[in-house]
ChimeraX commands (.cxc) that place a marker at each C-alpha (Angstrom):
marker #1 position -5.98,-11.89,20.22 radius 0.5
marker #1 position -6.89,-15.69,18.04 radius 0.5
marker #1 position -4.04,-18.02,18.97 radius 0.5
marker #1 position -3.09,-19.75,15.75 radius 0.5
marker #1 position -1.44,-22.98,15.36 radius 0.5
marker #1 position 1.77,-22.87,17.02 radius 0.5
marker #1 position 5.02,-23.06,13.82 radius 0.5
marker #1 position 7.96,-24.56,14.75 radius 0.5
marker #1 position 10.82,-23.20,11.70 radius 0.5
marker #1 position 14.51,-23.05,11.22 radius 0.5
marker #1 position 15.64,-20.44,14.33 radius 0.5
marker #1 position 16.79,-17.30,12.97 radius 0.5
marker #1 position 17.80,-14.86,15.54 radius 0.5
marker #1 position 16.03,-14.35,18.71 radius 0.5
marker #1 position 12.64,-12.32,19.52 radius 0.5
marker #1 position 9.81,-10.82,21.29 radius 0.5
marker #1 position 7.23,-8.53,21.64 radius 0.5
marker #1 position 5.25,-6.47,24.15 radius 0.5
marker #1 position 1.29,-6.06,23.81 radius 0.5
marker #1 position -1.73,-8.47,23.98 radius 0.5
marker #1 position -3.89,-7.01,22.21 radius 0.5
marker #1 position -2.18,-4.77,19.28 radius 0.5
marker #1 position -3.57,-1.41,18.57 radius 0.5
marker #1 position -0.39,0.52,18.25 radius 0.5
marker #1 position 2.33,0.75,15.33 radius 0.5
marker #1 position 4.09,-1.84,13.61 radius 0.5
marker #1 position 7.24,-0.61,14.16 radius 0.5
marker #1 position 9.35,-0.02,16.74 radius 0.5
marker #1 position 10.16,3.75,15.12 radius 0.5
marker #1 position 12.62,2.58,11.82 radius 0.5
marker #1 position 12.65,-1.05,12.76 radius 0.5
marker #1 position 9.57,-3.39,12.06 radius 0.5
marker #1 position 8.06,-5.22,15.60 radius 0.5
marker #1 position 6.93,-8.31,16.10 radius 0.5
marker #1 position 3.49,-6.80,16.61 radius 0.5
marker #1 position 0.83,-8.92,14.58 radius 0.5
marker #1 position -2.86,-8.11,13.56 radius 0.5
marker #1 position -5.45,-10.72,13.94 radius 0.5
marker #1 position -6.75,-11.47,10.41 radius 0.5
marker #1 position -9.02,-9.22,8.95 radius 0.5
marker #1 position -7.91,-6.51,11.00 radius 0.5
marker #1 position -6.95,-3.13,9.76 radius 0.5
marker #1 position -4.99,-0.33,10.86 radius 0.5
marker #1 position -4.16,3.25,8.99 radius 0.5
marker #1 position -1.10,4.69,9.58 radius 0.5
marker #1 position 0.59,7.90,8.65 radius 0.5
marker #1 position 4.48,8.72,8.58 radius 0.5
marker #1 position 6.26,11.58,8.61 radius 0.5
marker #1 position 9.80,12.32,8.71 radius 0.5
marker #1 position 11.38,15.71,8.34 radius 0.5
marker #1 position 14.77,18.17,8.76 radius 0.5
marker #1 position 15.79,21.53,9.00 radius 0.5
marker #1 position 19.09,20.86,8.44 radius 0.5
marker #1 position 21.36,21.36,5.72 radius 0.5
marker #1 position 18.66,21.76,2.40 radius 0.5
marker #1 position 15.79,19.83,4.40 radius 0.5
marker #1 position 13.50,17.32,3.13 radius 0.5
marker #1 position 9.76,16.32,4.36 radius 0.5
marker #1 position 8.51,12.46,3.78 radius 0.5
marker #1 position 5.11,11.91,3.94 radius 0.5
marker #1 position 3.94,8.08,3.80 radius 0.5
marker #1 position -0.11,6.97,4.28 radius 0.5
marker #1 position -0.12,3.73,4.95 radius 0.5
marker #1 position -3.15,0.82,5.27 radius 0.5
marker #1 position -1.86,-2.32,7.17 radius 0.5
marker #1 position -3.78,-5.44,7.46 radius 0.5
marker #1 position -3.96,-8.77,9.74 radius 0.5
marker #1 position -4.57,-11.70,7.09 radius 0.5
marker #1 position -4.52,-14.38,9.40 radius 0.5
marker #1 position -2.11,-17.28,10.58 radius 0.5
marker #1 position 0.09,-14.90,12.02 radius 0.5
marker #1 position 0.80,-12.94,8.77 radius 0.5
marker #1 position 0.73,-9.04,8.03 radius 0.5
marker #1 position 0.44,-7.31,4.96 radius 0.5
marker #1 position 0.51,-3.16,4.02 radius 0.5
marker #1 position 0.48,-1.11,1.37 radius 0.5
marker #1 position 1.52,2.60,1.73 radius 0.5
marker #1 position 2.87,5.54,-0.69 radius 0.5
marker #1 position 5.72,8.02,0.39 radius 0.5
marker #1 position 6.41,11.17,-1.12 radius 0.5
marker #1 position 9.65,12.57,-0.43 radius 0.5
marker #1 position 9.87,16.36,-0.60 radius 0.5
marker #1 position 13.55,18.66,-0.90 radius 0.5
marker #1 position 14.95,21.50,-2.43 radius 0.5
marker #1 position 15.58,19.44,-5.87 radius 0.5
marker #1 position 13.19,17.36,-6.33 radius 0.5
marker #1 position 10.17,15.49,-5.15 radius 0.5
marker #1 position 10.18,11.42,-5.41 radius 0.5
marker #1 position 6.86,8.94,-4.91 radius 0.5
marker #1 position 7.39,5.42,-3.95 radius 0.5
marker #1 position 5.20,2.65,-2.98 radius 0.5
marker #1 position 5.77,0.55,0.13 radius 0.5
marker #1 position 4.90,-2.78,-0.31 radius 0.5
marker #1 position 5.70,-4.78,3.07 radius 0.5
marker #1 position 4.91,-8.57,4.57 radius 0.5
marker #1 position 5.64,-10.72,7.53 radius 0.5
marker #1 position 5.33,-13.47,9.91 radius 0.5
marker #1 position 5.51,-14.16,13.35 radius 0.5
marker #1 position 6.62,-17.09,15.32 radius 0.5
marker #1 position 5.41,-17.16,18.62 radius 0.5
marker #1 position 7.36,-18.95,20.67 radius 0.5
marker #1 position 6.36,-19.63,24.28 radius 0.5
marker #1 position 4.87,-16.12,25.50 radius 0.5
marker #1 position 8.15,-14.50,26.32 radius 0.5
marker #1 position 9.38,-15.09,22.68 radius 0.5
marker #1 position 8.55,-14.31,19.18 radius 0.5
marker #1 position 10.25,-14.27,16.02 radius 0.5
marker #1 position 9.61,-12.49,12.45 radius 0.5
marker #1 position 10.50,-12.60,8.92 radius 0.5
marker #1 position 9.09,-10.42,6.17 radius 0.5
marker #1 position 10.34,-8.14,3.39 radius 0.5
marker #1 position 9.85,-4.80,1.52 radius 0.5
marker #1 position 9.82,-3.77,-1.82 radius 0.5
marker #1 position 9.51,0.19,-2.60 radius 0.5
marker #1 position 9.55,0.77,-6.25 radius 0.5
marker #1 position 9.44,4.40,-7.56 radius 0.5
marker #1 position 6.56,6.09,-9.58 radius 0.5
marker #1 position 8.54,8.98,-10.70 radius 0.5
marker #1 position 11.69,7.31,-11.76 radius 0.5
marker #1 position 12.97,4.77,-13.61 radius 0.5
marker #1 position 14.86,3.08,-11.15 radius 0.5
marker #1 position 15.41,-0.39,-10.17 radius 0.5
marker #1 position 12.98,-0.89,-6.83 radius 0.5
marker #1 position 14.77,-0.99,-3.45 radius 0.5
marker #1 position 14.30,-4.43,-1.57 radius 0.5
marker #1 position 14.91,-5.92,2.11 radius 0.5
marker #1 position 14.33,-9.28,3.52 radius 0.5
marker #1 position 15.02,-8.96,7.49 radius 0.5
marker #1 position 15.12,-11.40,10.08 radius 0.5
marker #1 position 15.00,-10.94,13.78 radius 0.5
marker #1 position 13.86,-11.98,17.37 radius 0.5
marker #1 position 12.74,-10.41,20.46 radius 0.5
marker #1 position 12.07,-11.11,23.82 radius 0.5
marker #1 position 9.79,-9.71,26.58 radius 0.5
marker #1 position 10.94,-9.24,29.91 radius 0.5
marker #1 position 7.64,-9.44,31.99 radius 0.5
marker #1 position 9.62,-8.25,35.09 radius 0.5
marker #1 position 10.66,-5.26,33.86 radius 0.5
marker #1 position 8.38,-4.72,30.67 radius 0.5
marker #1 position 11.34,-4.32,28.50 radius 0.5
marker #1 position 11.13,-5.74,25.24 radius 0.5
marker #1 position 14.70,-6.88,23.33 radius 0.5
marker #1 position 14.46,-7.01,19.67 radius 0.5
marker #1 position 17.87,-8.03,17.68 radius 0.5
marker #1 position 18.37,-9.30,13.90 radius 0.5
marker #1 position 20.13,-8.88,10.62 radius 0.5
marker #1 position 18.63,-7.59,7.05 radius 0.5
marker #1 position 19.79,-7.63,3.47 radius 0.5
marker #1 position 18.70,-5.28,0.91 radius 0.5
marker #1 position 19.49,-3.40,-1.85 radius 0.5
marker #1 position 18.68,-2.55,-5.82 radius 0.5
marker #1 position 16.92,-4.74,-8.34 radius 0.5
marker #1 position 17.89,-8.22,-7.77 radius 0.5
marker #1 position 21.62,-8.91,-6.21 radius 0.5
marker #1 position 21.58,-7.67,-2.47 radius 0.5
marker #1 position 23.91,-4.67,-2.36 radius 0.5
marker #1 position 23.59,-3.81,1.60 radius 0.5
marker #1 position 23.44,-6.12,4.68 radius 0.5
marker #1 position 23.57,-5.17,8.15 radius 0.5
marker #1 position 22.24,-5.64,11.85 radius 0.5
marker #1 position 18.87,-4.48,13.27 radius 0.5
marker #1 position 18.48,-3.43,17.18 radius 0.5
marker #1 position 15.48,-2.14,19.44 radius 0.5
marker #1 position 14.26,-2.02,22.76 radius 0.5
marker #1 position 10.51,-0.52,23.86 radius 0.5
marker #1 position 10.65,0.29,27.87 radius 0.5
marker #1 position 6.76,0.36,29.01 radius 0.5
marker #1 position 6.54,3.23,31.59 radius 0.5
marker #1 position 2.76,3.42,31.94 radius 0.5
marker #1 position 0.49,0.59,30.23 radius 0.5
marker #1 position -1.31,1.39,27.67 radius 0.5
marker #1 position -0.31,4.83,27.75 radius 0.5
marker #1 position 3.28,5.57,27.73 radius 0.5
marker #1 position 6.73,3.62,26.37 radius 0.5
marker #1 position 10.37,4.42,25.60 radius 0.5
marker #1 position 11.37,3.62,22.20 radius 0.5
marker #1 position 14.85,3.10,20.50 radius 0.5
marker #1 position 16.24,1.18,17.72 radius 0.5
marker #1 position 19.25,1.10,15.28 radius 0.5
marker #1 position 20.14,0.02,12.05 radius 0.5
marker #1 position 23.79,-0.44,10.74 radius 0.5
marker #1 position 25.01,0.66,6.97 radius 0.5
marker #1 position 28.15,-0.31,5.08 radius 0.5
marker #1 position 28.77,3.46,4.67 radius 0.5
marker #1 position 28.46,4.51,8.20 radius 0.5
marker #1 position 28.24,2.93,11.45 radius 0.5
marker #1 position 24.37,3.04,11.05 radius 0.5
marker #1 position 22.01,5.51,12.57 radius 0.5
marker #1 position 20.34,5.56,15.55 radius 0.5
marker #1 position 16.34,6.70,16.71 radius 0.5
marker #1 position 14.45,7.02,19.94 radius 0.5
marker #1 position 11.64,8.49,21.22 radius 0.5
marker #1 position 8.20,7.83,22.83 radius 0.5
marker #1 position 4.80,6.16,21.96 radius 0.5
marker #1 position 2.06,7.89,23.65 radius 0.5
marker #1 position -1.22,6.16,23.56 radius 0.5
marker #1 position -4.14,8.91,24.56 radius 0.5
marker #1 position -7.68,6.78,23.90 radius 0.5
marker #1 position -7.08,2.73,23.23 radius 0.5
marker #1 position -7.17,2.71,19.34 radius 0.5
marker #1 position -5.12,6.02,18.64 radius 0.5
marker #1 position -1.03,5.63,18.90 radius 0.5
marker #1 position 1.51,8.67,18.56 radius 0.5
marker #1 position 5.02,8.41,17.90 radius 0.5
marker #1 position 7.54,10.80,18.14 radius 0.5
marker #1 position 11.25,10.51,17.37 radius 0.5
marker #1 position 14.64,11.77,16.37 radius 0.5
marker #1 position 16.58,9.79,14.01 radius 0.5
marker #1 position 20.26,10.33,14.46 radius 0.5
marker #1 position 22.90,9.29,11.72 radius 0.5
marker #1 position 26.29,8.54,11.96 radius 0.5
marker #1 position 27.27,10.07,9.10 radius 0.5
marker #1 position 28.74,13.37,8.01 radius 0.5
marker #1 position 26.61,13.19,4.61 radius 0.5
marker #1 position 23.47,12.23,5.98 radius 0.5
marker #1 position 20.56,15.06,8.64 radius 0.5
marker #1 position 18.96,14.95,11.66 radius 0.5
marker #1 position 15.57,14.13,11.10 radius 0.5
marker #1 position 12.46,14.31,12.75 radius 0.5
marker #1 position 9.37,11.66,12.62 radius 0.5
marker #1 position 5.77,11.94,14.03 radius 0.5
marker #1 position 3.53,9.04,13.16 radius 0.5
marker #1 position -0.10,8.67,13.53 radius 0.5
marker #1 position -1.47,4.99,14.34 radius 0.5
marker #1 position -5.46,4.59,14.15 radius 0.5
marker #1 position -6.84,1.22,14.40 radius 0.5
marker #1 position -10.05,0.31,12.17 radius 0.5
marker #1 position -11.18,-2.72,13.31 radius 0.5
marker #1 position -12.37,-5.93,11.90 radius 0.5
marker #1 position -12.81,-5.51,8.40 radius 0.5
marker #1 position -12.87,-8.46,6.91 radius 0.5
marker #1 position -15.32,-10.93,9.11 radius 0.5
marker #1 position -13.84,-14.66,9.49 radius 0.5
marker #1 position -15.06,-16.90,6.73 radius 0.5
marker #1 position -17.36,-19.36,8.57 radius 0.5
marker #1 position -17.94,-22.79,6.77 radius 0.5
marker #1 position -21.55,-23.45,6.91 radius 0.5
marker #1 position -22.74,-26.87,7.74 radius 0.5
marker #1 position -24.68,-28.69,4.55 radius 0.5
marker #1 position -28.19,-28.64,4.96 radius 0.5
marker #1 position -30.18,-31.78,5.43 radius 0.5
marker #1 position -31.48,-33.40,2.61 radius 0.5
marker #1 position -35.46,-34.29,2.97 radius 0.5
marker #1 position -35.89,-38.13,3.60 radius 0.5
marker #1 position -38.16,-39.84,1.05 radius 0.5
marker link #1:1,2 radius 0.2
marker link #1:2,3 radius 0.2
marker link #1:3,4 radius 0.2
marker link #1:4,5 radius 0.2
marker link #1:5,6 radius 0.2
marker link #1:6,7 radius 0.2
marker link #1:7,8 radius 0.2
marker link #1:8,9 radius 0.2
marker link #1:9,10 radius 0.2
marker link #1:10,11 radius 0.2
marker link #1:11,12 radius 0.2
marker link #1:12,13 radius 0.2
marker link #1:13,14 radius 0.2
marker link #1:14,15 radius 0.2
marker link #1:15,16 radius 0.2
marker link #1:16,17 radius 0.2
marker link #1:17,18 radius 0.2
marker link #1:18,19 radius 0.2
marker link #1:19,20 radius 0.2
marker link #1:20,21 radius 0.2
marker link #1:21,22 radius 0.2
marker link #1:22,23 radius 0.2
marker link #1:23,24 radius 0.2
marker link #1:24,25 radius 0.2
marker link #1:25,26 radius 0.2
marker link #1:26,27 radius 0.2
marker link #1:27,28 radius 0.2
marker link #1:28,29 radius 0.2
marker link #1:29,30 radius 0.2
marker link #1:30,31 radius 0.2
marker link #1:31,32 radius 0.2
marker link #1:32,33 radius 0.2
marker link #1:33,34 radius 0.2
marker link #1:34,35 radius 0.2
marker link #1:35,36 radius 0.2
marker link #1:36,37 radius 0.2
marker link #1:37,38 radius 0.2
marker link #1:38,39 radius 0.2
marker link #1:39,40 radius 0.2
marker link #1:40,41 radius 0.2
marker link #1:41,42 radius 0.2
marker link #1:42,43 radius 0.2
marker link #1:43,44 radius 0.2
marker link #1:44,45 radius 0.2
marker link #1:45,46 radius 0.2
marker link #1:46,47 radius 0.2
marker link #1:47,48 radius 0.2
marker link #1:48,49 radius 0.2
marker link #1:49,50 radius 0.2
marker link #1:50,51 radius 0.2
marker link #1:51,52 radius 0.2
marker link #1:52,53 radius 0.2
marker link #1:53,54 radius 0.2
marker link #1:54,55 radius 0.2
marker link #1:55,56 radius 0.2
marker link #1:56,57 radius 0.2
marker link #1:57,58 radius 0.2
marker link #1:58,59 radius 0.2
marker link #1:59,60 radius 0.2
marker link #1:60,61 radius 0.2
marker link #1:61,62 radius 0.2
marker link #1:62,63 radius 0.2
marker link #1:63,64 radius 0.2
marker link #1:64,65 radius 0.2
marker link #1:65,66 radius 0.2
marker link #1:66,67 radius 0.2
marker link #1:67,68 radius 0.2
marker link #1:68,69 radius 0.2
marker link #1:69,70 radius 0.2
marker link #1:70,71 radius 0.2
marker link #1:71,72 radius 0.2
marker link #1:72,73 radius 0.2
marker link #1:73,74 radius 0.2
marker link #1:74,75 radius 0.2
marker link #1:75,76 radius 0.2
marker link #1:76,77 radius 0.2
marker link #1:77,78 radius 0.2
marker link #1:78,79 radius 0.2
marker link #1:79,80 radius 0.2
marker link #1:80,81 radius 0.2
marker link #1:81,82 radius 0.2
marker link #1:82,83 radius 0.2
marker link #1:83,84 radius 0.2
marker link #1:84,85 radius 0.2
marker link #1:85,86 radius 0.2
marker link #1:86,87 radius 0.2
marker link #1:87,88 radius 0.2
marker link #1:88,89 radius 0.2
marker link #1:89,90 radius 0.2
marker link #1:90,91 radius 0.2
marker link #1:91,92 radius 0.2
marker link #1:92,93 radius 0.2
marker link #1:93,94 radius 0.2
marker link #1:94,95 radius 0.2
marker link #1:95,96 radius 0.2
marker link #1:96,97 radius 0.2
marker link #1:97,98 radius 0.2
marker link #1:98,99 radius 0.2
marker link #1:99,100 radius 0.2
marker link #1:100,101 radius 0.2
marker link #1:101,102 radius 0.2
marker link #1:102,103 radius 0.2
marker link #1:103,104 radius 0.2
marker link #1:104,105 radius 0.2
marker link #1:105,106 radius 0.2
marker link #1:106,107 radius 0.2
marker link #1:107,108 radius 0.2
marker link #1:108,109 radius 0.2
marker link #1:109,110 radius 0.2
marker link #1:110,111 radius 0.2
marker link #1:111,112 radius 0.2
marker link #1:112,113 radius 0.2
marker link #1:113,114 radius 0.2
marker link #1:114,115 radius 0.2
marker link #1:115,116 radius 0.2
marker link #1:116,117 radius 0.2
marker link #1:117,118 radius 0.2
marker link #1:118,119 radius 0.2
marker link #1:119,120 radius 0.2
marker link #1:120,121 radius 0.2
marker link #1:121,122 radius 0.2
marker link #1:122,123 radius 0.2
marker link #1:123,124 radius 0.2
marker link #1:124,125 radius 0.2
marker link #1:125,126 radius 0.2
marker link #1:126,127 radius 0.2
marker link #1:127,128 radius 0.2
marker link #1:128,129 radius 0.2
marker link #1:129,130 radius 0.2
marker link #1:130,131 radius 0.2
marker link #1:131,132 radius 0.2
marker link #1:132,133 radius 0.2
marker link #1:133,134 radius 0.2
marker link #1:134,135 radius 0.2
marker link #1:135,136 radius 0.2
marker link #1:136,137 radius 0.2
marker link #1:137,138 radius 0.2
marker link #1:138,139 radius 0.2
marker link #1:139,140 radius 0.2
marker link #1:140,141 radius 0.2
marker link #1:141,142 radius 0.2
marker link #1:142,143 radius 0.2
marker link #1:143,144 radius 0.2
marker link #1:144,145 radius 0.2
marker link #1:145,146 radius 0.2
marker link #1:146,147 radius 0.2
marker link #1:147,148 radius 0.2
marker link #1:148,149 radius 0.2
marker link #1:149,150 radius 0.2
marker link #1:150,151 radius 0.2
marker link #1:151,152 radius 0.2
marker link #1:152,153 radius 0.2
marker link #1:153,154 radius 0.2
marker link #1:154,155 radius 0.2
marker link #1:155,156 radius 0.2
marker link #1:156,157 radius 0.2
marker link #1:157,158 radius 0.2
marker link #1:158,159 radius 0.2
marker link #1:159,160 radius 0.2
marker link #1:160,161 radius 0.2
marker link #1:161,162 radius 0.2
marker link #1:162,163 radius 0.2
marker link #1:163,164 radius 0.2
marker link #1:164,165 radius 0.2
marker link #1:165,166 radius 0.2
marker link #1:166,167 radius 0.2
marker link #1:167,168 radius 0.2
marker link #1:168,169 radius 0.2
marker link #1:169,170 radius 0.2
marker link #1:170,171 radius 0.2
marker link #1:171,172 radius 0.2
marker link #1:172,173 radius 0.2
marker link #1:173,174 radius 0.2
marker link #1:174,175 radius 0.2
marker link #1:175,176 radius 0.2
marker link #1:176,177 radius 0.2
marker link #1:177,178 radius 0.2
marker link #1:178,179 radius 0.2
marker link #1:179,180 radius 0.2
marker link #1:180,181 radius 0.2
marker link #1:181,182 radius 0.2
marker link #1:182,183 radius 0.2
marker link #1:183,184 radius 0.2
marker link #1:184,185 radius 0.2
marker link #1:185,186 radius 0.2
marker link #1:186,187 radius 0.2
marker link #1:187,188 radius 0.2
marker link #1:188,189 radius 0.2
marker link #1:189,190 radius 0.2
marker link #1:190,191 radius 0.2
marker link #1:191,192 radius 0.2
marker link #1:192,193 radius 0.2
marker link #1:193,194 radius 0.2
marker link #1:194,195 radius 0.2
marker link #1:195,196 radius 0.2
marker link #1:196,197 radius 0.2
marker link #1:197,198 radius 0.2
marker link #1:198,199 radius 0.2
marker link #1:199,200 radius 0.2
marker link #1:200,201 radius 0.2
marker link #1:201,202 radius 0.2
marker link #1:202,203 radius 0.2
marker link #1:203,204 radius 0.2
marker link #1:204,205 radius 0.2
marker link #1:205,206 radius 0.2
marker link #1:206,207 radius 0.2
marker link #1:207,208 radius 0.2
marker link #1:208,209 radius 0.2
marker link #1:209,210 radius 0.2
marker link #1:210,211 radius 0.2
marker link #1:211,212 radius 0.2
marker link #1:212,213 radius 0.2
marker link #1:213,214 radius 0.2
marker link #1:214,215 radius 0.2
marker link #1:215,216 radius 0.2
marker link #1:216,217 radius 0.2
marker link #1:217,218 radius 0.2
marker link #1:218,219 radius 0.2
marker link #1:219,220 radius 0.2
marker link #1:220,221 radius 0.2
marker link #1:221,222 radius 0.2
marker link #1:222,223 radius 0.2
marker link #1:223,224 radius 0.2
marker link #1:224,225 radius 0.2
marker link #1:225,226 radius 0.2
marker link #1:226,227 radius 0.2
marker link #1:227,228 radius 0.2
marker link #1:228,229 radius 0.2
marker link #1:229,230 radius 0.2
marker link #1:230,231 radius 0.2
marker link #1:231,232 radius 0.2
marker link #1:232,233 radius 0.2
marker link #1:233,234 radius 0.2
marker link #1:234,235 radius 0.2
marker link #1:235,236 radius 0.2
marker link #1:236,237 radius 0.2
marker link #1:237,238 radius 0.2
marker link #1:238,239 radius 0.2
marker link #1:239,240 radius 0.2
marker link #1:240,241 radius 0.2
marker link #1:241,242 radius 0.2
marker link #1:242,243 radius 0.2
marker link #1:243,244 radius 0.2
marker link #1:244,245 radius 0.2
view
């Protein structure tokens, strides 16, 4: 992976990550990472999340994430949510940026913005913060950090972010978990494994667990592929020699 100029910014929580080279998911499984594409770099992703329980629902989200350099991120995805009403589209507009501090440490910032295609709602926002931090020992990596979000402009929901990825065979094989508080609830909760068969393909599979009477059991399975390189790195040509008289 490019090292970039090392950024030293106002601390905002603590962080980390896992990888060297990234060719896995951005996310932990509902949490973003700290994982970071080189610029120019391109990964397709698709999302799905689905329950049996109570009238079900199915949520299908394609998604095209890109490196654009300097330690930045960028994606652009579309989910379509599926149940026994209705069926909702949204886009998923998302950004970040990572810190790396030291190679133990890394911290990110970015945001989302998911406005809807079918209704004529106000889009839902988030601007997170959070840290994590790789124990090289153990091959644990912490993740821990706080998010606000909610409807149109005024934040309407804040709330804590937590995650930990357990590597049990490199490259191959991790333990995922994370959780996210709500005002309504005392959050929800996911885990479940990343399984990495060939070095450019990663599988997740989870169970997302609420703690909340109103709210289902789900089920995700996501699909990571990654592209490649595909914008090359603009290279500033030298000026060419004028002829001498």
């Amino acid at each position: 992976m490019h090292h970039i100029t090392k950024i030293i910014i106002i601390p905002v929580f603590c962080i980390v990550f896992l990888c060297t080279k990234v060719y896995a998911q951005q996310t932990i499984i509902t949490v973003p990472s700290s994982d970071i594409l080189p610029g120019g770099e391109v990964i397709l992703k698709q999302s799905n999340r689905f329950s049996t329980f109570g009238s079900g629902f199915v949520s299908l989200t394609p998604q095209v994430i890109m490196g654009t350099g300097k330690d930045t991120e960028v994606s652009l995805g579309a989910g379509t949510n599926i149940n026994s009403e209705d069926t909702s589209v949204k886009l998923n507009i998302t950004a970040k940026k990572v810190f790396k501090i030291k190679k133990s440490f890394r911290f990110t910032v970015g945001g989302n913005l998911n406005p809807s295609l079918t209704e004529g709602k106000k889009p839902d926002s988030m601007i997170y913060a959070h840290g994590s931090y790789l124990c090289k020992k153990t091959r644990t990596t912490l993740t821990a950090g706080g998010f606000v979000g909610g409807q149109g402009q005024m934040p309407s929901l804040t709330g804590a972010m937590l995650g930990i990825d357990q590597t049990i065979i490199p490259n191959k094989l991790r333990i995922v978990a994370d959780y996210v508080s709500r005002d309504e609830s005392w959050g929800s909760f996911a885990a479940g494994l990343k399984i990495r068969p060939e070095p450019t393909t990663s599988i997740t599979t989870a169970v997302i667990i609420p703690n909340n009477n109103e709210d289902r059991i789900a089920f995700s399975i996501s699909l990571s592929k990654y592209v490649g390189k595909v914008i090359p790195e603009f290279v500033k040509k030298e000026p060419e020699e004028k002829e001498k008289l």
